[in-house]
C-alpha positions in Angstrom: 0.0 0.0 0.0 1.2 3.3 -1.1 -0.3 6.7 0.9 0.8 9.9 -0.4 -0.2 13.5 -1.7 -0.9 14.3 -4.8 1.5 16.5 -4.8 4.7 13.9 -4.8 2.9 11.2 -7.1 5.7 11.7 -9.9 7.8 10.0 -7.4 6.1 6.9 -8.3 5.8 6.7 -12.1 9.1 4.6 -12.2 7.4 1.5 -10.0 6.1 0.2 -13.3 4.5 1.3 -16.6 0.9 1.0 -16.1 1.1 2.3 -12.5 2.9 5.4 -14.2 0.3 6.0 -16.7 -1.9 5.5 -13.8 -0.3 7.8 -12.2 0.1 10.5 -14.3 -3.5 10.6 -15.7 -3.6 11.9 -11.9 -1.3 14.7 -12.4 -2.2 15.7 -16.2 -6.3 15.8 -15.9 -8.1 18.1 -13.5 -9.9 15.1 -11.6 -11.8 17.6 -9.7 -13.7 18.7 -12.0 -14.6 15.1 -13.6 -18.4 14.6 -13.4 -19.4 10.6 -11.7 -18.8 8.5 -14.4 -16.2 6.1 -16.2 -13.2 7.1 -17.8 -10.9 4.8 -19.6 -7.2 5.8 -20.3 -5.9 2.7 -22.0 -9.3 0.4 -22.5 -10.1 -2.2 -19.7 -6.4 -2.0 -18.6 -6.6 1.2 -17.0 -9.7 3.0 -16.6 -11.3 5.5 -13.8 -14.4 5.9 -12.4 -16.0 9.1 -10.1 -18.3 8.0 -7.7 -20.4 10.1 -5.6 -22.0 8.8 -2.2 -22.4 9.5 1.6 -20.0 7.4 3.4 -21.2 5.0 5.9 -20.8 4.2 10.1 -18.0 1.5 10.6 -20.5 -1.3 11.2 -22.3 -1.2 7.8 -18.5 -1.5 6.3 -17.0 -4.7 5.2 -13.4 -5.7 4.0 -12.3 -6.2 0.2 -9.5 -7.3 -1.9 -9.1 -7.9 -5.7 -7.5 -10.2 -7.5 -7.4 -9.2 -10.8 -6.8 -4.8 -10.6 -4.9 -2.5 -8.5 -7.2 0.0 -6.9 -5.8 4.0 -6.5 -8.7 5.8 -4.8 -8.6 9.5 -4.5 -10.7 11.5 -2.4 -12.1 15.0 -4.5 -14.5 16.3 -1.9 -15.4 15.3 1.5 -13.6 13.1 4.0 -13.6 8.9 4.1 -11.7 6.7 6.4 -10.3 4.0 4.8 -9.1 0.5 6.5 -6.5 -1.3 5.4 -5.1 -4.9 6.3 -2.2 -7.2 4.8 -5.0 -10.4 3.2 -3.2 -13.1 5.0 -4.5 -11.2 8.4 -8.0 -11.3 7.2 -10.5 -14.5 7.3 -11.0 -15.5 3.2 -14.6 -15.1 2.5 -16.6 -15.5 -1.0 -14.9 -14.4 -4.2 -17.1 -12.6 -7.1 -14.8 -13.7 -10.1 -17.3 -11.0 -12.5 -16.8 -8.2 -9.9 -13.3 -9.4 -9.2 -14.5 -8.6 -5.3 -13.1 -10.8 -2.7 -14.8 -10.6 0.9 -12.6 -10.9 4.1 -13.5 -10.5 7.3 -11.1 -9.0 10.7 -9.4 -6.1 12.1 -7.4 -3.7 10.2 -5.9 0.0 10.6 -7.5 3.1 9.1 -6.7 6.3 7.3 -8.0 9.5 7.1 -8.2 10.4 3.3 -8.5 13.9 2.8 -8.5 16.1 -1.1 -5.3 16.3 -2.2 -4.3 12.5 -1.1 -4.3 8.9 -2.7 -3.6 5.3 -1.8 -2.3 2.7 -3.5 -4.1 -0.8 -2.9 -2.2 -3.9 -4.4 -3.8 -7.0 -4.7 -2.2 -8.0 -1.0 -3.9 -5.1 0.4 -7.5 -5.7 1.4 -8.9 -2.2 2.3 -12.8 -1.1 3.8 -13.3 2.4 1.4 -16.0 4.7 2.0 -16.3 5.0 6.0 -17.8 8.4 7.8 -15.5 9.7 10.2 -18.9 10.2 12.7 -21.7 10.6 11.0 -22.0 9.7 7.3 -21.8 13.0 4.7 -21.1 13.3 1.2 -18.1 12.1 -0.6 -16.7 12.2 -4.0 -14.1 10.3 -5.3 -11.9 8.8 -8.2 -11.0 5.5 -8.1 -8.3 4.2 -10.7 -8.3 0.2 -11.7 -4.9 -1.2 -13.0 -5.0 -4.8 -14.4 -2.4 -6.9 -12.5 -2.3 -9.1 -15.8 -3.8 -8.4 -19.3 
């Protein structure tokens, strides 16, 4: 897992190509301004999506990994916690091949994502997105998929 600002990502175009272009569609479009949608920048490879939703208390939360993309999810507006936990900490649950949505279940760590940050989730990394700090409110955010393997 990768947690940074916007600011630095250039740091981490070298890590690998698609991760770079990843990356860099961060830095080169004005993601703020995207309305909630999809967005591909290089077909079912790499593509973005904006969602827009109020986050949720703790308790209505629940773990996921994938196996198939890396996730980059960048808040726009609003606040969300986000948990985080290393998969072989987690109980395996169900696995949605379509979705590519694995369920775990335990105890992780959170973050506080704020505008102007982003984190990196590998396939390793099972995370708990969209969490209300105390009472749910509206977010918006940009989440980029990277295929592991195409």
């Amino acid at each position: 897992m990768i947690i940074d600002q916007l600011s630095n990502v250039a740091l981490y175009f070298p890590l690998s190509n698609r991760l770079g272009k990843a990356l860099r569609y961060l830095q080169e479009t004005h993601i703020a301004s995207l309305p909630p949608g999809k967005f591909e920048i290089a077909g079912a490879d790499i593509y973005a999506t904006v969602q827009e939703f109020f986050t949720k208390p703790m308790e209505q939360g629940f773990w996921e990994a994938h196996r198939k993309y890396i996730d980059i999810h960048c808040v726009l507006e609003g606040v969300e916690r986000i948990g985080y936990a290393n998969i072989d900490r987690l109980r395996p649950g169900k696995y949605d091949d379509d979705k590519d949505l694995w369920f775990l279940e335990g105890e992780g760590a959170f973050y506080t994502a704020l505008p102007g940050s982003f984190v990196v989730m590998m396939p390793q990394d099972a995370h708990m997105p969209g969490i209300a700090l105390k009472d749910p409110e509206p977010l918006k955010k940009l989440v980029v998929k990277i295929a592991v393997f195409s």
